[in-house]
KESETOR-534320 format. One line per 3 residues: number of its first residue (from 0); for each residue x, y, z of C-alpha. Coordinates in steps of 0.02 Angstrom, whole numbers. Each point is the difference from the previous one (the first is absolute). Layout:
N
NUM) X,Y,Z ~ ... .
END
This chain:
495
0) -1138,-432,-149 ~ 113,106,-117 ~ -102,93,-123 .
3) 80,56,-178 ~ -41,112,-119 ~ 96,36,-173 .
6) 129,100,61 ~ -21,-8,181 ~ 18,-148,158 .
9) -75,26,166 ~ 58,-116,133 ~ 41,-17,180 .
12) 179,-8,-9 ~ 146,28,-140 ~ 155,-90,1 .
15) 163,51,-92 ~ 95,-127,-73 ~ -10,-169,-17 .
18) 170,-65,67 ~ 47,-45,154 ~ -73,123,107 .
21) -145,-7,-101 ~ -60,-176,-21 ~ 19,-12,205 .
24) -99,162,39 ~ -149,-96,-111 ~ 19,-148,96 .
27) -24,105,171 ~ -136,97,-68 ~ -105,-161,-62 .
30) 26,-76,179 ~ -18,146,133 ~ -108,95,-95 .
33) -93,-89,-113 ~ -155,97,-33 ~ 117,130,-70 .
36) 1,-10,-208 ~ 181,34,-55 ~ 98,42,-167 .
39) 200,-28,-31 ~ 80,133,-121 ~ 137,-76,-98 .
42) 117,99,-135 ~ 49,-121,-100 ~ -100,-164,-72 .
45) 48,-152,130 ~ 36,-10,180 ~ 157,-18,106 .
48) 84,185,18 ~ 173,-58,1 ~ -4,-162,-32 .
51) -77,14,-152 ~ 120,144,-70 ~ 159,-45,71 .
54) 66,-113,-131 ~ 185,-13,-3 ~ 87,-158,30 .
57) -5,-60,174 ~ -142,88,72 ~ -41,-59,171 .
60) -60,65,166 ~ 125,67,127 ~ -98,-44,142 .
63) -55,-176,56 ~ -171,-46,-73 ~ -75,-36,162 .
66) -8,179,69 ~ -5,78,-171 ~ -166,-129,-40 .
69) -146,59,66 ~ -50,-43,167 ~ -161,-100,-8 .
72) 66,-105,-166 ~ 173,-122,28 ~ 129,-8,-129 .
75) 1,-170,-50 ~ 163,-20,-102 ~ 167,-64,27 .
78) 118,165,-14 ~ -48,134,120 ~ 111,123,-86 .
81) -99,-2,-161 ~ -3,40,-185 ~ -95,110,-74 .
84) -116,-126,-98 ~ -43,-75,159 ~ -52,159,81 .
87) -117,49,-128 ~ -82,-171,-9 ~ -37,23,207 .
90) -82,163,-42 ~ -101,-38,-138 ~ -46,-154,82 .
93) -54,102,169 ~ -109,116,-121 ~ -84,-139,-89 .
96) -48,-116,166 ~ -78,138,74 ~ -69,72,-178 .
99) 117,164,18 ~ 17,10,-166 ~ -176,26,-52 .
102) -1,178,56 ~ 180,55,-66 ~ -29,120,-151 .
105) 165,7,-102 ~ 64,135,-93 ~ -66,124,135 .
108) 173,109,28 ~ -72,123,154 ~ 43,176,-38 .
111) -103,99,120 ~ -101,-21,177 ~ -122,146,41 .
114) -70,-11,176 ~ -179,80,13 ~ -62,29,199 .
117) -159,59,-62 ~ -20,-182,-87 ~ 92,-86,116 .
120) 104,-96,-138 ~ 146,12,-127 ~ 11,18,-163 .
123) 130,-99,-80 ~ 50,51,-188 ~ 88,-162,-94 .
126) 77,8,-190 ~ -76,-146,-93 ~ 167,-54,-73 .
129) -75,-90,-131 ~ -105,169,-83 ~ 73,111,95 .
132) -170,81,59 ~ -42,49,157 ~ -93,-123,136 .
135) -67,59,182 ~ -33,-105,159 ~ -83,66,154 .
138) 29,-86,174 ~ 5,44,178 ~ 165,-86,58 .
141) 152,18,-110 ~ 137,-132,31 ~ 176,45,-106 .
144) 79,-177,-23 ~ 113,59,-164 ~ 169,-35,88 .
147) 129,109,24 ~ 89,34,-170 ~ -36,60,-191 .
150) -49,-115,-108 ~ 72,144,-134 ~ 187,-80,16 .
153) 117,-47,114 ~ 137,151,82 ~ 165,5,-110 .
156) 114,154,18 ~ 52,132,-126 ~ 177,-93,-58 .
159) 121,89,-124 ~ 27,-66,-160 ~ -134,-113,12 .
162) -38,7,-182 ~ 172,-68,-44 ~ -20,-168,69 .
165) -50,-121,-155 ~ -82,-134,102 ~ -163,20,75 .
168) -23,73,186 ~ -169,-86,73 ~ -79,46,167 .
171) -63,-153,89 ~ -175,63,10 ~ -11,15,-186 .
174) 92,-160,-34 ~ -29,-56,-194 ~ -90,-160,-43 .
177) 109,-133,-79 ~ 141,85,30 ~ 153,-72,-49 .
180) 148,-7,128 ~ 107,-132,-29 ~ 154,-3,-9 .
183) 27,187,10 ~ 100,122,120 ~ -114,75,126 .
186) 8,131,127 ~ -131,7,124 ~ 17,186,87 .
189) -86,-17,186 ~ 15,-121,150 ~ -170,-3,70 .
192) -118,-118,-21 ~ -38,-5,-186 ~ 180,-29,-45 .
195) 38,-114,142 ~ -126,-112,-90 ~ 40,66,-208 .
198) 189,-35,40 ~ 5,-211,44 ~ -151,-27,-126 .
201) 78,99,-135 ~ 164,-83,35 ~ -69,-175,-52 .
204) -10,66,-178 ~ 118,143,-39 ~ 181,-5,-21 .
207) 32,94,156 ~ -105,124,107 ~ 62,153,115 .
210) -80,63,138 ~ 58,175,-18 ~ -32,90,177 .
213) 18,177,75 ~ -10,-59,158 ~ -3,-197,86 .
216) -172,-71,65 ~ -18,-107,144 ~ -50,-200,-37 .
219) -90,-102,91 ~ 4,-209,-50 ~ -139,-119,16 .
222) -85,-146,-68 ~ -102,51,-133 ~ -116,-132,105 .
225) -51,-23,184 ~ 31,-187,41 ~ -107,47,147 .
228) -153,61,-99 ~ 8,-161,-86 ~ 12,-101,132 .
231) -153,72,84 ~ -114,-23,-141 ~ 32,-181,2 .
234) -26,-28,202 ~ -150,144,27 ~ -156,63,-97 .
237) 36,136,-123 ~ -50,147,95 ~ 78,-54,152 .
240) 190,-32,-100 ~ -24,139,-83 ~ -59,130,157 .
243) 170,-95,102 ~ 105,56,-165 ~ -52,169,-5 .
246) 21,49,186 ~ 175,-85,-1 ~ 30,113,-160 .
249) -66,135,64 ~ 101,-17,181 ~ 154,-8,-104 .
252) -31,136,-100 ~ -44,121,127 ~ 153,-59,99 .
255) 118,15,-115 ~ -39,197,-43 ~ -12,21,207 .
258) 178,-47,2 ~ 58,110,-136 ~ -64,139,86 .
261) 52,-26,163 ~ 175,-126,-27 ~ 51,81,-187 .
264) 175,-41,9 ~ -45,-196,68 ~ -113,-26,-162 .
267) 135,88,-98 ~ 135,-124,40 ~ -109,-163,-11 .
270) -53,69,-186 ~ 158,12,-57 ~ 54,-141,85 .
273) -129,-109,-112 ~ 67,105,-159 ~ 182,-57,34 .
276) -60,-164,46 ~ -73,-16,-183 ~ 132,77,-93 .
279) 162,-42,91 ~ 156,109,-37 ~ -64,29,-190 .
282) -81,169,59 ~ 49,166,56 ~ -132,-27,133 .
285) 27,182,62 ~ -1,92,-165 ~ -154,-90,-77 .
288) -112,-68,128 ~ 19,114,165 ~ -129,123,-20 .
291) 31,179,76 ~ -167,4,95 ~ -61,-132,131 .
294) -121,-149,-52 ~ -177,56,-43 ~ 27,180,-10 .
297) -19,-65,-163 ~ -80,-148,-77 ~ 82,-178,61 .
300) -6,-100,-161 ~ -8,-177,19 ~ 123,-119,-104 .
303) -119,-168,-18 ~ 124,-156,-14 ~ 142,112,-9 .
306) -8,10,-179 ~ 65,171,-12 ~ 142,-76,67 .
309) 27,-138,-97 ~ -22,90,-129 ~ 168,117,50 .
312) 88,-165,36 ~ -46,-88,-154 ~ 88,167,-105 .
315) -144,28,-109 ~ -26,129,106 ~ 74,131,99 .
318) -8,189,94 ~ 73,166,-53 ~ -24,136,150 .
321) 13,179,-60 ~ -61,166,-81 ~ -66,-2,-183 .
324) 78,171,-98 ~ -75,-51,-168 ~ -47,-137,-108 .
327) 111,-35,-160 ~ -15,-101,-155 ~ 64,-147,101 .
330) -95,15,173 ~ -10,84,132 ~ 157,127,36 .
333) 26,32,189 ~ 81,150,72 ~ 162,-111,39 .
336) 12,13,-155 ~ -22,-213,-28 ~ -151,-43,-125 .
339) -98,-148,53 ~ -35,-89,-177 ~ -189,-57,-58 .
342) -109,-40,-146 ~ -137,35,118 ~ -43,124,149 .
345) -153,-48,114 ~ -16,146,126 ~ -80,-56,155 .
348) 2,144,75 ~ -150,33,81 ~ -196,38,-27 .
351) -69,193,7 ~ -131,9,162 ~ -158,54,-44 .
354) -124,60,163 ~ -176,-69,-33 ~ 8,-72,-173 .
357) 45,174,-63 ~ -193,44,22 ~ -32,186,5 .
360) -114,19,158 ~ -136,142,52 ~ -123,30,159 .
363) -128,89,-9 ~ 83,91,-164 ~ 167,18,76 .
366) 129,-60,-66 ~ 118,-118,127 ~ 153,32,32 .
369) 64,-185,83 ~ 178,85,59 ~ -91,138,119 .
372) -116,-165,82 ~ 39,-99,137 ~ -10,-188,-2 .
375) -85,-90,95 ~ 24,-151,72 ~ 110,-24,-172 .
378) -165,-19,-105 ~ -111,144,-1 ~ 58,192,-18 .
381) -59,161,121 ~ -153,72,-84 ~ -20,-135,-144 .
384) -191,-79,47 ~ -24,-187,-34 ~ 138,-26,-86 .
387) 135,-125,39 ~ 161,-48,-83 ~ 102,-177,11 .
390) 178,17,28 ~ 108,-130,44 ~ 143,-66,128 .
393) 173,60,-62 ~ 88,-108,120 ~ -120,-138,6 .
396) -114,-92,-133 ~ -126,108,-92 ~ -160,-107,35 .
399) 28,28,184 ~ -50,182,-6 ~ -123,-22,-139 .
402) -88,-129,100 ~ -19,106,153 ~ -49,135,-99 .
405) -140,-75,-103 ~ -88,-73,175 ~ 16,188,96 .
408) -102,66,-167 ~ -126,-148,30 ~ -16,44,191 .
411) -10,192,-73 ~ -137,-21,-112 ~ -91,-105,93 .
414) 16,125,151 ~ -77,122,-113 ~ -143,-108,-48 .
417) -33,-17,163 ~ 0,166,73 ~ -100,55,-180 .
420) 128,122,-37 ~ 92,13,-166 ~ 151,103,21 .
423) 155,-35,103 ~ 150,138,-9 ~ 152,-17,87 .
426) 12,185,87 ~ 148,87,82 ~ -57,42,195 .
429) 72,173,65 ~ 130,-109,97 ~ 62,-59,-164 .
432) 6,153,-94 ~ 184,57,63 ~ 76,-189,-6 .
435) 165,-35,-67 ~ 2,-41,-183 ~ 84,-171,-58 .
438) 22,-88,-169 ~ -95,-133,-33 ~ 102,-123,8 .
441) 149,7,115 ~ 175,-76,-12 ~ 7,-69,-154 .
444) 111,60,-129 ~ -56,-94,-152 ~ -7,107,-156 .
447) -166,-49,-50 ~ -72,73,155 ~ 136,148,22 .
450) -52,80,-166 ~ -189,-4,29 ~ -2,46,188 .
453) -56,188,-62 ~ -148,-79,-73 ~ -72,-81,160 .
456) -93,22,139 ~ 78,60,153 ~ 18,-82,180 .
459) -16,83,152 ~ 74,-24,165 ~ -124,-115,85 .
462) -143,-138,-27 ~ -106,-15,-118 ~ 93,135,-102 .
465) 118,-111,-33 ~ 79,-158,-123 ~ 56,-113,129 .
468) 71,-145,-128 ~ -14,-123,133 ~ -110,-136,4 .
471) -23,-41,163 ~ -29,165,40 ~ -136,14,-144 .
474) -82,-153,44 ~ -53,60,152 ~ -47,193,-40 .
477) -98,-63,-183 ~ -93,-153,95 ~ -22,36,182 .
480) 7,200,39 ~ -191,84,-18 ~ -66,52,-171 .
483) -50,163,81 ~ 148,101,74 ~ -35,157,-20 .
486) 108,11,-162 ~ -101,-77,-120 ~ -146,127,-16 .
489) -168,-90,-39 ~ -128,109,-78 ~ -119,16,-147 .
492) -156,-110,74 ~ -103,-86,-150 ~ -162,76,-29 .
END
């Protein structure tokens, strides 16, 4: 039973966040462990993470809703590459049937986790947005669900002469209500994933919208739905359509980023081969959609319905590929010298990577320092005690990871229940001490991930020091290897 006092929560287990991540750690919890009382920490005042505060035009998932759903509830609707709306109506309604969202406290931004051996719990130090005084919550198991970005604002780069421009420059993340578009010039500076999806919704509107780029992006085409998903859940029972769907999605993922790895130059060619399918001879397929890099060393963004293409065909809009000098009165200046006309600039260019929420962390009075820890097994970090942190697939759908994560800190917890011990520390053994460092995340060049790799945890040069990133792999070492390898350091018995 959780016990409150004025100021001050005692309970089994905290959660952080109550998106995604969040809302499916509960659901693991209430199952596998469900003598355990739990709390979810939430910033701001609803539920959703990004699908509640990603509001620009457009918003949808860029994976397909059947691997980035939750495992043990189907996705029931039509489109598999959803929109935003949709999402957060599947989350709230997974919080509500299983009465998640009675133990979400809102307006709880976490600032601070102090880890006390003596106790055998952390303290966790949240700003109550809404008086701005101080609120504390003790638990034994801390699990970080708060995503991977800041909530602060979105990443937009230091351009000259910014001030000059007399339309307004909006960053996706921060995306105005009501905002009125239509039938303006727009330039849309990125080619990832947000303005893949800003640029053909915009374009219904405006008078014309540029995708201005520094560099191409590959695209991948599909359906935004899966005829065979649909199919299924006409012929089978729910479960069973749905479980076919998300193995066959999963299968195809999994191949495809096999292939880039080991055949680049094949996946290259049958990319680009879709792109000039789409467009025909109206492109300069080399100049503005051959990337530099080979597929998924950065983020394949998917093209649902091809409407970024029709979009470029239609001629309301189109792609500019080069450097921006400065902006101007007019637009955006580039250093060819050609300015690239708008009434408005949307700059999708990227999010700034936060590690842990931005949570200032101690043990035991000590301050941690996250970039001198090792991971492991991608979720907990060398000398960190009952403490883990969901991160998910970059090359696969989020939930994947997040799943697998929140049923290894069941199978934890209940481990420790069992053995009546209340501490578990992942420890570096005197074979590890001398291993090879390596970033945390490995061949991917994505800028998000580039500029914050100083700020993470480190990977070493074998298992479980490291962040595999492969689900297969991940399935097997978080739900079949032995809780107790040696590693994971068990200690603190209950008195």
């Amino acid at each position: 039973m959780t016990t409150e006092y004025c100021d001050e929560v005692i309970t089994d287990v905290v959660i952080v966040g109550a998106g995604l991540s969040g809302i499916g750690a509960a659901y693991h919890l209430k199952n596998n462990c469900p003598d355990k009382s739990y709390i979810i920490l939430e910033g701001r005042d609803t539920m959703g993470g990004t699908w509640d505060l990603f509001r620009y035009p457009g918003i949808r998932s860029d994976s397909d809703m059947h691997t980035l759903g939750y495992r043990f509830k189907p996705w029931r609707e039509e489109k598999a590459i959803a929109d935003g709306p949709s999402i957060l109506n599947y989350l709230k309604e997974t919080a509500t049937e299983n009465n998640i969202d009675q133990h979400i406290r809102y307006g709880r931004r976490v600032t601070k986790a102090s880890w006390s051996s003596e106790d055998a719990w952390w303290t966790v130090e949240t700003l109550c947005t809404d008086t701005g005084d101080i609120a504390r919550f003790k638990c034994n198991f801390l699990l970080m669900c708060a995503g991977y970005y800041s909530y602060e604002g979105g990443h937009t780069p230091s351009f000259s002469g910014r001030e000059r421009f007399k339309g307004p420059i909006v960053h996706p993340q921060e995306w105005p209500a009501n905002f009125d578009y239509s039938g303006k010039k727009i330039v849309v500076i990125g080619s990832g994933a947000t303005a893949v999806t800003l640029v053909p919704e915009l374009a219904k509107k405006a008078d014309h919208v540029v995708m201005l780029q520094r560099s191409p992006t590959y695209f991948l085409s599909l359906p935004d739905k899966d005829v065979m998903a649909n199919f299924l859940r006409k012929v089978l029972p729910e479960k069973a359509a749905y479980t076919l769907t998300r193995w066959k999605n999963i299968f195809r993922q999994q191949l495809l980023y096999h292939l880039t790895r080991t055949r680049p130059e094949k996946i290259k060619r049958f990319l680009l081969k879709m792109v000039r399918k789409e467009l025909g001879n109206d492109y300069d397929i080399d100049t503005h959609f051959t990337p530099s890099y080979n597929p998924w060393d950065q983020r394949l963004c998917i093209v649902p319905n091809n409407d970024l293409f029709k979009a470029l065909k239609s001629g309301r809009a189109s792609v500019v590929t080069g450097h921006i000098d400065r902006f101007n009165e007019e637009g955006v200046e580039l250093t060819s010298e050609e300015t690239v006309e708008a009434d408005i600039v949307v700059t999708a260019t990227g999010l700034n990577l936060v590690v842990l929420g931005g949570t200032e962390f101690d043990v035991d009075g000590k301050t941690v320092e996250f970039p001198s820890t090792y991971t492991y097994k991608g979720m907990m970090c060398s000398g960190v005690p009952n403490l883990i942190s969901t991160f998910g697939y970059i090359n696969a759908s989020w939930t994947l990871h997040a799943d697998l994560i929140a049923e290894y800190a069941c199978k934890l917890i209940n481990h420790m229940d069992k053995t009546g011990l209340r501490q578990c520390t992942p420890q570096l053994r005197d074979e590890d001490q001398d291993m090879p460092e390596r970033p945390w995340i490995e061949g991917f060049s994505s800028g998000y991930i580039q500029r914050a790799l100083h700020l993470l945890p480190k990977q070493g040069s074998h298992e479980p020091w490291t962040n595999p990133q492969d689900y297969k792999k991940d399935k097997k070492t978080l739900r079949k290897d032995p809780i107790e390898d040696g590693v994971l350091i068990f200690s603190n018995p209950r008195s």
